[in-house]
DOVOMI-174807 format. One line per field, with one value per residue (C-alpha): x, y, z; residue number from 1. Coordinates in nm, 2 decimals. Example, Ala and Ser with C-alpha at 12.3 -4.5 7.8 and 13.67 -1.06 7.14 Angstrom:
x: c(1.23, 1.37)
y: c(-0.45, -0.11)
z: c(0.78, 0.71)
num: c(1, 2)
END
This chain:
x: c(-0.18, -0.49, -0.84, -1.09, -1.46, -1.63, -2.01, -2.18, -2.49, -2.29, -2.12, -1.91, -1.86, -1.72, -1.46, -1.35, -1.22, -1.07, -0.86, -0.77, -0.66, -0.45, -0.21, -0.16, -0.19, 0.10, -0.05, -0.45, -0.66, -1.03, -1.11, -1.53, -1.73, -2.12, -2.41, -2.66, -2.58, -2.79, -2.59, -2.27, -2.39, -2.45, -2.05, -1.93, -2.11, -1.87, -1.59, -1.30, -1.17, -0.97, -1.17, -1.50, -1.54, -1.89, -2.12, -2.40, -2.66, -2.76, -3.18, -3.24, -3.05, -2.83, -2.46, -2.60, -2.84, -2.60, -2.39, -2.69, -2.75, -2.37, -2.30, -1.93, -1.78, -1.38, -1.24, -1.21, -1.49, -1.44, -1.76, -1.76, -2.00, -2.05, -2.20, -1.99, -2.26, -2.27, -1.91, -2.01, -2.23, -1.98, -1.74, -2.03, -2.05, -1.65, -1.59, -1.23, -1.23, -1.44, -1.39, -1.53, -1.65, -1.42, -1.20, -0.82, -0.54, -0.38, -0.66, -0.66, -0.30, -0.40, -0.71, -0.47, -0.24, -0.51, -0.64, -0.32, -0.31, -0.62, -0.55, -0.21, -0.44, -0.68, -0.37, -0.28, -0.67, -0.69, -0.33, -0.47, -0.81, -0.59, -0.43, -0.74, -0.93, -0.67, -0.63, -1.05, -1.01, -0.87, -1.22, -1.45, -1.61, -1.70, -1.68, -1.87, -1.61, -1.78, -1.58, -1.90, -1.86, -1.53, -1.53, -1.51, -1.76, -1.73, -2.02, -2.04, -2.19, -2.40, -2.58, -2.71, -3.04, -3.03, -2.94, -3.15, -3.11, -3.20, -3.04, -2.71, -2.74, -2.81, -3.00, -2.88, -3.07, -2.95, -3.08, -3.33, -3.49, -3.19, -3.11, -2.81, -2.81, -2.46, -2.38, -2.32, -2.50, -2.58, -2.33, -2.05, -2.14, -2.24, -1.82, -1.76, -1.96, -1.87, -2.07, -2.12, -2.34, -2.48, -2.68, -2.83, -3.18, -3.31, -3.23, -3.27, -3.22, -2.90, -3.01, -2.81, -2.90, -2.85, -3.17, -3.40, -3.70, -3.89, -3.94, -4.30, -4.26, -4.55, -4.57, -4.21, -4.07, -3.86, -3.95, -3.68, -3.59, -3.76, -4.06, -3.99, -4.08, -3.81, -3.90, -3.73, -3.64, -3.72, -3.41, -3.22, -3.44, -3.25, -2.95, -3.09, -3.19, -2.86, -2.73, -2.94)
y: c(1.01, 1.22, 0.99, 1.28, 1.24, 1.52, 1.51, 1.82, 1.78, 1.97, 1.73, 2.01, 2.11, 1.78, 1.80, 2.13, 1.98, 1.76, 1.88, 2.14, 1.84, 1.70, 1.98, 1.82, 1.46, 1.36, 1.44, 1.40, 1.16, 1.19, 0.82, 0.90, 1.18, 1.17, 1.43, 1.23, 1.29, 1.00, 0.78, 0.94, 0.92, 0.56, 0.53, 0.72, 0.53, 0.22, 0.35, 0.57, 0.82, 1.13, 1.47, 1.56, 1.86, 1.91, 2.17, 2.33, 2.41, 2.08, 2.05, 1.69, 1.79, 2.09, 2.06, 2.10, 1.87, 1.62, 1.71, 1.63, 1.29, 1.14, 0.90, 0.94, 1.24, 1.13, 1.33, 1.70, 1.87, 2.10, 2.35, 2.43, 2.71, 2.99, 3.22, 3.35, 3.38, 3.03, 3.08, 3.10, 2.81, 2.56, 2.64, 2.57, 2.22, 2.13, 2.20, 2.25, 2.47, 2.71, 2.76, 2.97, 2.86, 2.90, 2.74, 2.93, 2.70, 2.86, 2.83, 2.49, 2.44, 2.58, 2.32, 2.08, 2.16, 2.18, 1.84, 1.71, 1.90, 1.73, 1.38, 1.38, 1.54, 1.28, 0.98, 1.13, 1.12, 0.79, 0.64, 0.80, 0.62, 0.28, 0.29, 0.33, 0.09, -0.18, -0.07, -0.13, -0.51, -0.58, -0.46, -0.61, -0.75, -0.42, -0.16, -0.12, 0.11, 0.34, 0.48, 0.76, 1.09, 1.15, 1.07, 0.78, 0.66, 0.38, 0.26, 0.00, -0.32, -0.30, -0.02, -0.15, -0.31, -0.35, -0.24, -0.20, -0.13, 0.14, 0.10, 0.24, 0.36, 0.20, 0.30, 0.22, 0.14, 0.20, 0.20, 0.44, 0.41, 0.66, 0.64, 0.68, 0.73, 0.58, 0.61, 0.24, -0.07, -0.36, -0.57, -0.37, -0.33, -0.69, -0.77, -0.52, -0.70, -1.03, -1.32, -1.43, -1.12, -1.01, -1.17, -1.12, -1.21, -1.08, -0.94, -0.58, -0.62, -0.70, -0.77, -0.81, -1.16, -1.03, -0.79, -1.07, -1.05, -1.28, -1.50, -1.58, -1.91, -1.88, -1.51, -1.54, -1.27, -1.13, -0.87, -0.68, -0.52, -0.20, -0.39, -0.36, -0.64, -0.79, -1.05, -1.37, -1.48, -1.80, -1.90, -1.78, -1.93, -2.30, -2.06, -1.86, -2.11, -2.28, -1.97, -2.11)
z: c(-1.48, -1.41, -1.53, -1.60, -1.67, -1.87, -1.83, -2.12, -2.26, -2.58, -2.77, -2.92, -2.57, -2.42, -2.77, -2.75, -2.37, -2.49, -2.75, -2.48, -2.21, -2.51, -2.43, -2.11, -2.22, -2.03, -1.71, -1.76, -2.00, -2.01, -1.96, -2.01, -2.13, -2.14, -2.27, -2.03, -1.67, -1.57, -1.72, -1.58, -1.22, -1.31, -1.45, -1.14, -0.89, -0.98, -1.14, -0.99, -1.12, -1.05, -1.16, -1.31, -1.51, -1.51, -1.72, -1.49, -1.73, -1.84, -1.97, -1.78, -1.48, -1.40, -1.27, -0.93, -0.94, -1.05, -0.74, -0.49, -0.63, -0.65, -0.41, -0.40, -0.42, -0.37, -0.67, -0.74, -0.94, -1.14, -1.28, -1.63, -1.76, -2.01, -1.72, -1.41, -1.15, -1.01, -0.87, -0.53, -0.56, -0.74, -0.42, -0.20, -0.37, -0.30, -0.67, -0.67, -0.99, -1.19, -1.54, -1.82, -2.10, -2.38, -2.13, -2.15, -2.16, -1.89, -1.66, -1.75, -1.65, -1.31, -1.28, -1.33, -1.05, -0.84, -0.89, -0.82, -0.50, -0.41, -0.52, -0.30, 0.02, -0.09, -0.05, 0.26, 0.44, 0.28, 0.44, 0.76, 0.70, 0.60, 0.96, 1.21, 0.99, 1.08, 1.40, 1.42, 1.29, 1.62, 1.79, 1.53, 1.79, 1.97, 1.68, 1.34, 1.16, 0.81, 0.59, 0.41, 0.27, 0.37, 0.71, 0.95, 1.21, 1.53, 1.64, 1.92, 1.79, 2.07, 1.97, 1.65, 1.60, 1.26, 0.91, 0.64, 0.27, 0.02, -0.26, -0.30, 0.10, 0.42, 0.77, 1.05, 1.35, 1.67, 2.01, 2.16, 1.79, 1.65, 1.27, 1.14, 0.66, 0.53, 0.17, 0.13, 0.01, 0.24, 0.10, 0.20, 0.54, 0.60, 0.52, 0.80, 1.05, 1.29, 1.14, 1.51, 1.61, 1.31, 1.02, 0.69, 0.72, 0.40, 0.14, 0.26, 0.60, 0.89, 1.22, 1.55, 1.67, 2.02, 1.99, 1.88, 2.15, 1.96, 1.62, 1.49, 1.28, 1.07, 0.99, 0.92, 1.09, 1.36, 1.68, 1.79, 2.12, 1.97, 1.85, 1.50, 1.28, 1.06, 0.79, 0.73, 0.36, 0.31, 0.16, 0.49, 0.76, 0.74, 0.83, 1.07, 1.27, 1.25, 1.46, 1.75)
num: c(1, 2, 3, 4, 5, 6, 7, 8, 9, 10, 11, 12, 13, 14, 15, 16, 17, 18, 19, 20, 21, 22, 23, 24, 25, 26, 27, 28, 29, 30, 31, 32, 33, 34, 35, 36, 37, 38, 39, 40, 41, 42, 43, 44, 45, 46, 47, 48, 49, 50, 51, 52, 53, 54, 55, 56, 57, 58, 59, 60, 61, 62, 63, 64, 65, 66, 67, 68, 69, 70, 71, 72, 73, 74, 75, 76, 77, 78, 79, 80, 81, 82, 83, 84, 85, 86, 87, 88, 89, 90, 91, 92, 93, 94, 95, 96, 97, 98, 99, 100, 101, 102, 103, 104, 105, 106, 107, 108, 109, 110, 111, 112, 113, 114, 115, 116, 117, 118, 119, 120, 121, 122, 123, 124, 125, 126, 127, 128, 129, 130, 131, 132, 133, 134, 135, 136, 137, 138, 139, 140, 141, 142, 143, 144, 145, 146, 147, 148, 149, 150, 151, 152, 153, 154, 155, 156, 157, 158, 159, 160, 161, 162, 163, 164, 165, 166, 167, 168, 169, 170, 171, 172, 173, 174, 175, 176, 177, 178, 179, 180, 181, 182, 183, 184, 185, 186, 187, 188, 189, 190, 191, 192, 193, 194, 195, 196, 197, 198, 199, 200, 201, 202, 203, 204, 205, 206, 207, 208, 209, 210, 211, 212, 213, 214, 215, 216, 217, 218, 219, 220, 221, 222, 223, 224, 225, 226, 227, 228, 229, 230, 231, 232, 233, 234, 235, 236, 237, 238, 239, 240, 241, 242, 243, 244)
END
């Protein structure tokens, strides 16, 4: 079964839909709908789901807009608009689909076959990804392995000075003062790392205890090999020094 979100600032809009979706109701079910796109980038951010149809000319935020500021973008999207001259666009932002407000049942049957093209492509790069992530476990120890917008990344553990958090994404600080934007939070990429190298020394920040150069007890912080100073949460220094 298909889990749809429908995100309109009409509420007649976001019905209409859905009566038309009940047609196919025993392949799709719109699980969320929302006139506030704010809030639906807040829903989407944590829940999964399989599609979005999504209206483009919204007053707080247009469809495109909405696009920029998802964090995850793992299902198909599909643009849904009165006017016909954003077609290009919508396929410039991986929309899948593009359809016309009022939305034909046909064309909706077609959208639908589509997002199930996409979800079994999307089982396929994920069975892939399932595979050189394990394979990775058996390096932890020399590789930091990201799965972020759609794509993997190995870094060597060596190369990384230090993490650092902003908000739902994460810099990455590598040698030869490089910088590396993943879209995910700290958390998740402190489970990734081996507690022997690296540590959570605040609560915004990772460091690579092998790139320490120096620790300043009273200011309560840390210098790094590039200089940069780290600070150390009080609550974490007890533990922090325990690694010594």
């Amino acid at each position: 079964m298909i889990k749809a979100v429908i995100v309109d600032d009409e509420p007649k809009a976001i019905q209409s839909l859905t009566w038309e979706l009940e047609n196919f109701k025993d392949e799709i079910k719109v699980v969320k709908s929302f006139t506030s796109p704010e809030l639906a980038l807040d829903y989407l951010d944590e829940s999964p789901t399989d599609c979005l149809f999504l209206d483009i000319n919204m007053p707080s935020m247009d469809g495109f807009q909405f696009l920029d500021k998802l964090v995850h973008k793992d299902f198909a999207i599909i643009i849904t608009t009165a006017y016909n001259e954003y077609a290009l666009k919508a396929l410039k932002n991986e929309a899948i689909d593009y359809l016309l407000k009022p939305i034909d049942s046909d064309d909706l049957k077609d959208t639908i076959k589509k997002v199930k093209k996409h979800m079994t492509s999307a089982l396929s790069l994920s069975r892939v990804e399932e595979v050189l992530l394990n394979f990775n476990t058996k390096l932890k120890h020399q590789k930091l392995t990201l799965n972020t917008d759609g794509k993997l990344i190995f870094l060597d553990i060596d190369d990384v000075l230090y993490i650092e958090s902003d908000g739902n994404y994460s810099t990455i600080h590598l040698n030869n003062h490089q910088k590396m934007v993943v879209t995910k939070k700290l958390k998740d990429i402190n489970a990734l790392l081996p507690e022997s190298v690296f540590f959570r020394i605040h609560n915004s920040y990772i460091i690579n205890l092998n790139k320490i150069k120096e620790f300043v007890k009273n200011d309560g912080y840390v210098v790094m090999t590039s200089n940069d100073k780290i600070p150390v949460a009080r609550k974490r220094k007890s533990d922090f020094l325990n690694k010594f």
